[in-house]
C-alpha positions as CSV (number, residue, x, y, z in Angstrom):
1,X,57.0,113.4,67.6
2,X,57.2,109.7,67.7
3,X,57.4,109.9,71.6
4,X,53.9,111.9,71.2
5,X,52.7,109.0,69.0
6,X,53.2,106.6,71.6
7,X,52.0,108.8,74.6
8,X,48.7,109.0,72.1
9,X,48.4,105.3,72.0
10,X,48.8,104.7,75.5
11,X,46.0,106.9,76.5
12,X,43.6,105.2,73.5
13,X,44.8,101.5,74.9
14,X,43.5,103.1,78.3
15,X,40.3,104.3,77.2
16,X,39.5,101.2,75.5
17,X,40.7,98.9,78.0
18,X,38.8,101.3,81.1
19,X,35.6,101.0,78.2
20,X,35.5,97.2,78.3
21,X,36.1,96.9,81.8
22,X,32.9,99.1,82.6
23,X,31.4,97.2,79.7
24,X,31.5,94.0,81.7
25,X,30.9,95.3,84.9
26,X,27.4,96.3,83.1
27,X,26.7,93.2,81.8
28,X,27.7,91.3,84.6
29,X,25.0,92.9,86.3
30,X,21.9,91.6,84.3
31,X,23.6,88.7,82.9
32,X,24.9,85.1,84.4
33,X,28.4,85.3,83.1
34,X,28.4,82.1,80.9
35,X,26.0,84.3,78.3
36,X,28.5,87.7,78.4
37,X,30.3,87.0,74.4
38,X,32.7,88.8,72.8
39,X,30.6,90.5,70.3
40,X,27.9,91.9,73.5
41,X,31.0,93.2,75.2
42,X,32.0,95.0,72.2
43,X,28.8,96.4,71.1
44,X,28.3,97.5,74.7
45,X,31.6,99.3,75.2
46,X,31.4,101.0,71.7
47,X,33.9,99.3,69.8
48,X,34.8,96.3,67.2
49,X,35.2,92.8,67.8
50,X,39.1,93.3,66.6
51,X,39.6,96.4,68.6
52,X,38.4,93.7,71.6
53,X,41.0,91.2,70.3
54,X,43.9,93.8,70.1
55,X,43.5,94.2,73.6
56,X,41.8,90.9,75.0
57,X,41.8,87.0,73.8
58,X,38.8,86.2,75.6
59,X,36.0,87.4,77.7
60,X,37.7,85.6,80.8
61,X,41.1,87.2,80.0
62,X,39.2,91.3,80.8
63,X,37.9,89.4,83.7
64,X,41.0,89.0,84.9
65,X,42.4,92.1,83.9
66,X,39.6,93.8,85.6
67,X,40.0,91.9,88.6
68,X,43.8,92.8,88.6
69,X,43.2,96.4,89.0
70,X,41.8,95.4,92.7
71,X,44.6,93.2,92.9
72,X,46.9,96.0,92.4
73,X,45.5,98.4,94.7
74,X,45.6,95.7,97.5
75,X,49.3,95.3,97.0
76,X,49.8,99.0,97.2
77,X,48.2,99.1,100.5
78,X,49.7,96.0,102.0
79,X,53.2,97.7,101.5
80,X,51.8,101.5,102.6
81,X,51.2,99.1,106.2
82,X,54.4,97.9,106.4
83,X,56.2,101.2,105.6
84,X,54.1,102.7,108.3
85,X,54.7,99.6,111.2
86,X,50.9,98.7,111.5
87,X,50.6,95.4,113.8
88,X,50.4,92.6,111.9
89,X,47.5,91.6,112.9
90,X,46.0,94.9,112.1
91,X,47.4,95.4,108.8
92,X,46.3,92.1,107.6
93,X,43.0,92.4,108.7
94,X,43.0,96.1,106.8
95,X,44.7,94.3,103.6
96,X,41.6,91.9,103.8
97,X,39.4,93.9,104.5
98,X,39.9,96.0,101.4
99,X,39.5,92.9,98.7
100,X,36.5,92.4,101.1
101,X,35.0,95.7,100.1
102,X,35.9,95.8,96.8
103,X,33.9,92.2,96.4
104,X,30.7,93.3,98.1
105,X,30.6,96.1,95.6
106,X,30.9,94.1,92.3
107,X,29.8,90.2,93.6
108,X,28.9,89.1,90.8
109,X,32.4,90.3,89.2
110,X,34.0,88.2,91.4
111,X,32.0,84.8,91.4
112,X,32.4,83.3,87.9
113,X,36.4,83.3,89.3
114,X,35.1,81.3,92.6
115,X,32.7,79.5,91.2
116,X,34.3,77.7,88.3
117,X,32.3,80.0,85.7
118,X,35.7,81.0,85.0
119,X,38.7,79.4,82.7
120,X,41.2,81.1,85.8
121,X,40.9,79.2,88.8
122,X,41.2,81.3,91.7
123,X,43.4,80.0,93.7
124,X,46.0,80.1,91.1
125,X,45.4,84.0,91.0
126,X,45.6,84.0,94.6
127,X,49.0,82.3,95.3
128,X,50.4,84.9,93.1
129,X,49.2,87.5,95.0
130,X,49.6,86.3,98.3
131,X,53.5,85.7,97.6
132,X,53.4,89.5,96.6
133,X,51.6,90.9,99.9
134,X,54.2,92.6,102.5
135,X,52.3,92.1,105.2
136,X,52.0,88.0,104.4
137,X,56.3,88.2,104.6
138,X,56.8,87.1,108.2
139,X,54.7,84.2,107.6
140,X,56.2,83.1,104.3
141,X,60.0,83.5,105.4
142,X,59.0,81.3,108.6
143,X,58.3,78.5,106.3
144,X,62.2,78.1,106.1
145,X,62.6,76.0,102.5
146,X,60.8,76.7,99.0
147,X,58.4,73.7,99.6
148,X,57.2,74.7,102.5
149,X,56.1,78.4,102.3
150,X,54.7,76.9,98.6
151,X,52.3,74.8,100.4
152,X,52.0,77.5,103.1
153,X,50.8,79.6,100.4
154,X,48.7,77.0,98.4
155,X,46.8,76.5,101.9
156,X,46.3,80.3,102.7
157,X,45.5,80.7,98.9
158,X,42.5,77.7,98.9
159,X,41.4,78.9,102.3
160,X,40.6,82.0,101.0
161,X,39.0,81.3,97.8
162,X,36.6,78.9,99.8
163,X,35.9,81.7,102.3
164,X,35.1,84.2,99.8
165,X,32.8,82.0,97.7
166,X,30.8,81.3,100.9
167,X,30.8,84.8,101.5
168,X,29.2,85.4,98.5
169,X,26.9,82.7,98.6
170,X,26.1,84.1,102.4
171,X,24.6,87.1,100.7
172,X,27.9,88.7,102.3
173,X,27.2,88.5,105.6
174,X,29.2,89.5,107.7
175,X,29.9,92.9,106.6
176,X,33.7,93.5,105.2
177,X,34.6,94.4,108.5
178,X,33.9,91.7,110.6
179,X,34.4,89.3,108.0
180,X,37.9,90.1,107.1
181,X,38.5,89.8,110.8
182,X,37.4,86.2,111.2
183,X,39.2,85.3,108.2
184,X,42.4,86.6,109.4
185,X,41.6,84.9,112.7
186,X,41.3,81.4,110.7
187,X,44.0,81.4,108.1
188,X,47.7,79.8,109.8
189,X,49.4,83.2,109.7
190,X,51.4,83.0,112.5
191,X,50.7,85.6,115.7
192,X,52.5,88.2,117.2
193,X,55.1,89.0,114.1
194,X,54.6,92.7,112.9
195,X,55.4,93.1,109.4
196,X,56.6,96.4,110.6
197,X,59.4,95.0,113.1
198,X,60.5,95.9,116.5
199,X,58.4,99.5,116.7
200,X,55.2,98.6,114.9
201,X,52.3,99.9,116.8
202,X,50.0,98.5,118.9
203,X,46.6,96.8,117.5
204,X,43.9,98.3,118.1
205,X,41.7,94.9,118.5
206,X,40.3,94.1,122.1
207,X,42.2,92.4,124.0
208,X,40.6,89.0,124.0
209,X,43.8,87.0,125.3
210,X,43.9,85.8,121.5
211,X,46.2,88.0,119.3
212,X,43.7,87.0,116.3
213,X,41.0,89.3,117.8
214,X,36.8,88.4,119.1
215,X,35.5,85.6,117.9
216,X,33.1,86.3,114.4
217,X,30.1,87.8,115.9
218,X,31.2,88.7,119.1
219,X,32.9,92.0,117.7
């Protein structure tokens, strides 16, 4: 019985966290994020200002946790590509691509942590889950010493959050996939090493004579 009890609370910690996640999503969309409180995220996702605080300490902490959920699902496919021997190139460019997707479908979700709206600075957020990413391996365990593949990963991590905010700002132009292409093509990820090893597949990118793929534009 006290197994059930927990089982019970699990799925009402999932309802209410899944409510205040769509909550902000909502009120994201109609207001800047700076004017999104507490008390409007509860009253929008049915529930208390305490029930908010057994689960959240502040409005930037379900941004985060919202934003993790993406996070999550990119990690999962970054390692699905390396199980399956993609080409490094292509399975970054994939791995991209998805947090690409996911950000032109909820922008404004995204921006306060690009923008400095945010208490979480984004590339903070970003190192951690580059060091995660499978398919980012080859290029980290090239760096030979700690220091190195830190700042290796500092530099990939800023890169990024400056690329994205432009992105946004762009009105997301490129689309995803383009985009995520020419990103790949910029960031110092090394060329040639397949996260997959010695029988990855081929990638499928036209040969351009440059293993980081066309040019933006030119795809």
């Amino acid at each position: 019985m006290e197994g059930d009890g927990g089982a019970r609370e699990d799925r009402r910690r999932r309802r209410t966290r899944a409510a205040l996640h769509g909550a902000l999503e909502r009120l994201i969309a109609r207001l800047d994020y700076a004017a999104i409180t507490v008390s409007l995220l509860a009253r929008e996702a049915g529930v208390g200002r305490p029930t908010f605080y057994r689960h959240f300490a502040s409005v930037n902490a379900l941004l985060v946790d919202r934003l993790n959920d993406d996070l999550v699902e990119q990690r999962a496919l970054s390692a699905r590509l390396v199980r399956d021997g993609v080409d490094w190139y292509d399975a970054n460019v994939a791995t991209c691509r998805f947090a690409l997707e996911r950000i032109a479908a909820e922008p404004r979700l995204y921006r306060p942590l690009l923008d400095g709206s945010s208490s979480t600075n984004a590339v903070t957020l970003f190192k951690d889950q580059i060091a995660t990413l499978p398919t980012v391996a080859p290029f980290l365990a090239a760096q030979g010493d700690p220091i190195a593949e830190a700042l290796g990963i500092g530099t990939v991590a800023g890169a990024v959050s400056g690329f994205l905010l432009a992105w946004i700002e762009s009105g997301l132009t490129p689309p995803p996939a383009e985009a995520s292409a020419f990103l790949i093509r910029l960031l110092p990820l090394g060329k040639g090493r397949s996260p997959g090893g010695r029988n990855a597949r081929r990638s499928s990118c036209p040969d351009t004579g440059d293993p980081a793929g066309p040019p933006l534009g030119n795809g």
